[in-house]
GUBA-363409 format. One line per 10 residues: their letters; for each residue x, y, z of C-alpha. Coordinates in nm, 3 decimals. Layout:
N
a	X,Y,Z; ...
% end
This chain:
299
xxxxxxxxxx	11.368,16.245,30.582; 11.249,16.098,30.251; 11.289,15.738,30.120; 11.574,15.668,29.876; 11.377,15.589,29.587; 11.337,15.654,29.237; 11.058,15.885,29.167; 10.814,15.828,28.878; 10.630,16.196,28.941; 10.915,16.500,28.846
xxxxxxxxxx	10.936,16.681,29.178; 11.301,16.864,29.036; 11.240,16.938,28.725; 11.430,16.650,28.548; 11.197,16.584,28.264; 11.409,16.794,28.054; 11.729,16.557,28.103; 11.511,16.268,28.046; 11.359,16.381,27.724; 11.731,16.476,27.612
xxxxxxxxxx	11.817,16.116,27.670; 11.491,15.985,27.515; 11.581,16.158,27.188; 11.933,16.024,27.166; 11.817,15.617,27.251; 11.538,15.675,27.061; 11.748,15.791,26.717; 11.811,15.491,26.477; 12.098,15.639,26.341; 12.288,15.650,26.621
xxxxxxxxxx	12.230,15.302,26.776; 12.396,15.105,26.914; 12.455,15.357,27.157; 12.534,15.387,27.568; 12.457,15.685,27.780; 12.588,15.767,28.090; 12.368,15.917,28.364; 12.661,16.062,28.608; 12.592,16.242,28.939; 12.658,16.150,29.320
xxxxxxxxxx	12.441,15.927,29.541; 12.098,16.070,29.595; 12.153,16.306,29.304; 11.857,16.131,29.087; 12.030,15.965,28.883; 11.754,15.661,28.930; 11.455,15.872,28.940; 11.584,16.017,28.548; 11.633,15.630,28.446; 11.262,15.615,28.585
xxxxxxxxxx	11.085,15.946,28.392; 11.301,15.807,28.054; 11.105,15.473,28.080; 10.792,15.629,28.162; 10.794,15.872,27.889; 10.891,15.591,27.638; 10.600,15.364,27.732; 10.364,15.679,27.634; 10.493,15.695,27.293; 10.335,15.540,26.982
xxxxxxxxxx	10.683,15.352,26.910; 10.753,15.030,27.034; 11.044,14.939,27.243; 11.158,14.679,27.488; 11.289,14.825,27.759; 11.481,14.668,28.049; 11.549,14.743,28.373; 11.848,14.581,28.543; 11.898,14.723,28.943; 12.296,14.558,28.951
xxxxxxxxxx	12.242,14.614,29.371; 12.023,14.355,29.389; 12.240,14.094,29.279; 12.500,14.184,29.491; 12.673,13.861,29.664; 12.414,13.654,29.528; 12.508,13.590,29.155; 12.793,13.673,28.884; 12.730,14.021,28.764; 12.821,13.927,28.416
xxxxxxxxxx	12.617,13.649,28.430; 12.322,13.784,28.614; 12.269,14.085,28.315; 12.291,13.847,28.087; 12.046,13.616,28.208; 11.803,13.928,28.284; 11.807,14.025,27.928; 11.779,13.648,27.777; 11.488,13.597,28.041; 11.345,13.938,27.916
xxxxxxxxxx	11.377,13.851,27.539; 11.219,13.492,27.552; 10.909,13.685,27.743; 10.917,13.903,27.477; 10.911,13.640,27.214; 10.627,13.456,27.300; 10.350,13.383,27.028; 10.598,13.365,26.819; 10.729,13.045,26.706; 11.040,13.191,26.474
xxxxxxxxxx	11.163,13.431,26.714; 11.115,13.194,27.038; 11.360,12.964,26.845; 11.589,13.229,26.832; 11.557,13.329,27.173; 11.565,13.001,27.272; 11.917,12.986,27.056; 12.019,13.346,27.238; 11.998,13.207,27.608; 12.168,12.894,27.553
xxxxxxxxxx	12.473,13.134,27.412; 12.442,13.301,27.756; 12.480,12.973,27.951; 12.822,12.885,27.772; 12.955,13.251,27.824; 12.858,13.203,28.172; 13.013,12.831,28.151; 13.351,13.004,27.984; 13.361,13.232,28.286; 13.319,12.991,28.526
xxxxxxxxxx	13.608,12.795,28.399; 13.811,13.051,28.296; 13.808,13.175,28.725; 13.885,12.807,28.784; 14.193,12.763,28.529; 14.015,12.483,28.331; 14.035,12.588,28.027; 14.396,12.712,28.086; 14.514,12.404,28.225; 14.311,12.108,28.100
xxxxxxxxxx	14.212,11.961,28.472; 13.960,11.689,28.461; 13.632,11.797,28.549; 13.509,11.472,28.724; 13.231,11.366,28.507; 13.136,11.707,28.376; 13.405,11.742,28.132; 13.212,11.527,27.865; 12.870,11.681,27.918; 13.095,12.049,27.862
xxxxxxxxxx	13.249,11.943,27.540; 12.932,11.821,27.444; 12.722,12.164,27.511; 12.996,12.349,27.319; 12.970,12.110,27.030; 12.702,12.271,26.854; 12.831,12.264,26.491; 12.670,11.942,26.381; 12.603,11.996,26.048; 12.324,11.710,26.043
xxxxxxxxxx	12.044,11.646,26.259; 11.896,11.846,26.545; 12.195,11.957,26.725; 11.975,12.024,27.100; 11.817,11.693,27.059; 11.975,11.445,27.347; 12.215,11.719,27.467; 12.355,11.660,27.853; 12.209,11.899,28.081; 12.470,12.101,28.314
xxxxxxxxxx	12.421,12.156,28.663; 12.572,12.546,28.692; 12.602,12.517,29.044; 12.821,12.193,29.027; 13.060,12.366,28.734; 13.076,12.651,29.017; 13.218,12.405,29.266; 13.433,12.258,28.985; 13.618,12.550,28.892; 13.693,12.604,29.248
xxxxxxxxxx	13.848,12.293,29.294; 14.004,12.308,28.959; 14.169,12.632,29.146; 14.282,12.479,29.417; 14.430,12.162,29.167; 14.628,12.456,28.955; 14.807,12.618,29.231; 14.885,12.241,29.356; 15.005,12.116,29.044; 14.886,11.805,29.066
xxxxxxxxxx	14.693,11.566,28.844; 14.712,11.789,28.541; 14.612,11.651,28.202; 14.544,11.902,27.888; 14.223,11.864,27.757; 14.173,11.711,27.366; 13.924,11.996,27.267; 14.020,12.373,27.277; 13.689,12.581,27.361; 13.779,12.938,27.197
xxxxxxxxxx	13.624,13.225,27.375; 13.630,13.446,27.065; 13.418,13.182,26.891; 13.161,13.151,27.171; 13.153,13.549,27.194; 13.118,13.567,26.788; 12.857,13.327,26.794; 12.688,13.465,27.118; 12.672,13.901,26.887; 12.545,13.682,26.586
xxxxxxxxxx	12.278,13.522,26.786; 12.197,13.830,26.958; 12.197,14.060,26.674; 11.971,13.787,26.459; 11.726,13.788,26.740; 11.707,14.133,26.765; 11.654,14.178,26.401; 11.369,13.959,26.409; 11.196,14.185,26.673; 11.246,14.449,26.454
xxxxxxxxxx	11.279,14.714,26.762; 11.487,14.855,26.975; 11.624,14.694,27.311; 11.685,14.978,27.596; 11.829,14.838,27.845; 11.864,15.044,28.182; 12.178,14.987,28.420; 12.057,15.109,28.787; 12.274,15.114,29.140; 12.605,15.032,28.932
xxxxxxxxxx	12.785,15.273,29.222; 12.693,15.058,29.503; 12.794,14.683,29.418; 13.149,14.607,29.500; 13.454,14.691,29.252; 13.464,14.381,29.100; 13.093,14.354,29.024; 13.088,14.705,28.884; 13.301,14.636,28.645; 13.233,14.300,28.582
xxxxxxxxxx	12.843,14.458,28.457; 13.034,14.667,28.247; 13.212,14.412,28.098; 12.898,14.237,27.997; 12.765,14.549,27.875; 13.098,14.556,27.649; 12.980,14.222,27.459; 12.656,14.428,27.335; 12.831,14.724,27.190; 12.851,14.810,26.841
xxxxxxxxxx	12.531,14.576,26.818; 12.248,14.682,26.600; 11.926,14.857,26.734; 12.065,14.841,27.135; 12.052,15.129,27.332; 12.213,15.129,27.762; 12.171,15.401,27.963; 12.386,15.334,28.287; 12.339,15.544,28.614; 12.664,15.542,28.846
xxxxxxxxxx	12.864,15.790,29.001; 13.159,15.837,28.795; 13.422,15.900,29.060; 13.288,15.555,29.218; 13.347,15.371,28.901; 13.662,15.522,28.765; 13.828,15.419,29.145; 13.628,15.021,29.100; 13.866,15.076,28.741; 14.139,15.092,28.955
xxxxxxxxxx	14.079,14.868,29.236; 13.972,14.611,28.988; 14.326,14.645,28.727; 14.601,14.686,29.012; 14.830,14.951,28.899; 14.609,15.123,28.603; 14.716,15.508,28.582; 14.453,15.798,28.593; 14.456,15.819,28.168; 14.357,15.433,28.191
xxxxxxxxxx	14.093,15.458,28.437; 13.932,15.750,28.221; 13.981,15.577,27.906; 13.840,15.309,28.048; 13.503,15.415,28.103; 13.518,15.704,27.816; 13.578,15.417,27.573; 13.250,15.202,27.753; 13.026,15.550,27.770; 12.980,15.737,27.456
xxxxxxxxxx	12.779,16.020,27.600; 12.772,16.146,27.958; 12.466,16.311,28.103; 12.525,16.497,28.448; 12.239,16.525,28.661; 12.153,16.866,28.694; 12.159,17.060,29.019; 11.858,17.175,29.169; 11.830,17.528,29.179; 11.665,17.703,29.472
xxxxxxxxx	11.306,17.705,29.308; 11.280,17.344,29.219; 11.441,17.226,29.615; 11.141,17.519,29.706; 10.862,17.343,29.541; 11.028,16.990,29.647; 10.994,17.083,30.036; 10.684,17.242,29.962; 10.502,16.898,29.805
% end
């Protein structure tokens, strides 16, 4: 029996599909751009993801790649929330030494924090419904007000617990189905502003890098429906971004059936449109052939 484990050494003769895949992420002209890597569990889908990011470390180009394993966060974090956070964490790392682009990485991961906070009480019904927020609702307005025109506009800013806004939005849940104590809020937080703002500050940080972001989707297949597609829906915020490339390994049958578990009802034609409209181009693992499982057995 052998572990289940990407491979960095090509025991099956997948350096071909990687370098395919390199070419294509690698190609200015076609970023931004998302690649599927499709095949069944224990097909090596992980150990391609694994020979692409080796072979891209080799060359003379620089890139910053990332690698985000969604499995791991399984039950322990919002999916959404949890890539984002991986990349902003990732970014500032990369920024360091330099003061103009730690700003804006600085200014990138506090635009993650209030798409996290819109999720938060978007599950809740706060924004929806205007329910007080016990304390919290001042400090909220306050981190969305970021349009001062004078002065330093992160100077004296309230500090948000995330994990108390989490409890919040439950009870703000519960509140909404009661109907009780509702009062609508004085300040409307727009989500399409916040996402606008969130690909401006992303795309101005990326600029200032001046390379190429890969970012590498791993284990989509095994986290539960709703995290599956709740990744993809973070991935969705980066597309048609400049110099951004995703490659995303999953079993396609797994994710086209999280498509439907996820939006009750959706027909066939919407769960394949679905993920077409997400993945520009698909990459099937290629099957082994009898020499390459020969040489495998034989190593």
């Amino acid at each position: 029996m052998w572990s289940d484990k990407e491979s960095p050494i090509d025991f099956l003769n997948f350096n071909e599909t990687a370098e395919s895949i390199k070419d294509l992420i690698t190609e200015k002209e076609l970023m931004p751009i998302s690649i599927g890597v499709f095949g069944n569990w224990g097909a090596g889908k992980s150990t391609i993801l694994e020979l692409t990011k080796k072979s891209l470390a080799e060359d003379k180009k620089d890139y910053i790649q990332i690698h985000f394993d969604a499995w791991t966060f399984e039950g322990f974090d919002d999916a959404k929330a949890a890539l984002l956070e991986t990349i902003a964490s990732e970014l500032l790392k990369e920024a360091e030494g330099n003061k103009g682009l730690v700003d804006k990485a600085q200014n990138f991961a506090e635009r993650v924090d209030k798409i996290r906070l819109l999720g938060l009480l978007a599950e809740g019904g706060a924004a929806a419904s205007g329910f007080p927020l016990f304390g919290l609702g001042q400090k909220i307005m306050n981190y969305f007000d970021d349009d001062i025109e004078t002065g330093d506009q992160n100077e004296n800013k309230d500090e948000i617990d995330f994990g108390d806004v989490a409890d919040i939005a439950k009870n703000v849940e519960k509140g909404v189905k009661k109907g009780k104590g509702l009062v609508r809020s004085k300040k409307v937080i727009s989500p399409p502003t916040e996402i606008r703002k969130f690909r401006s500050s992303y795309a101005s940080l990326l600029e200032g890098f001046n390379k190429p972001l890969i970012v590498y989707v791993d284990n989509l297949d095994r986290c539960s429906p709703i995290n599956a597609i709740s990744t993809l829906e973070a991935i969705r915020l980066f597309l048609f971004l400049p110099n951004t490339a995703f490659v995303i390994a999953a079993d396609e049958d797994m994710i086209r059936l999280a498509v439907q578990h996820f939006h009750k009802g959706a027909s066939v034609r919407h769960q394949k449109d679905y993920l077409d409209k997400l993945i520009q181009i698909p990459v099937h693992v290629p099957k082994p052939g009898v020499q390459e499982i020969r040489a495998y057995l034989m190593i």
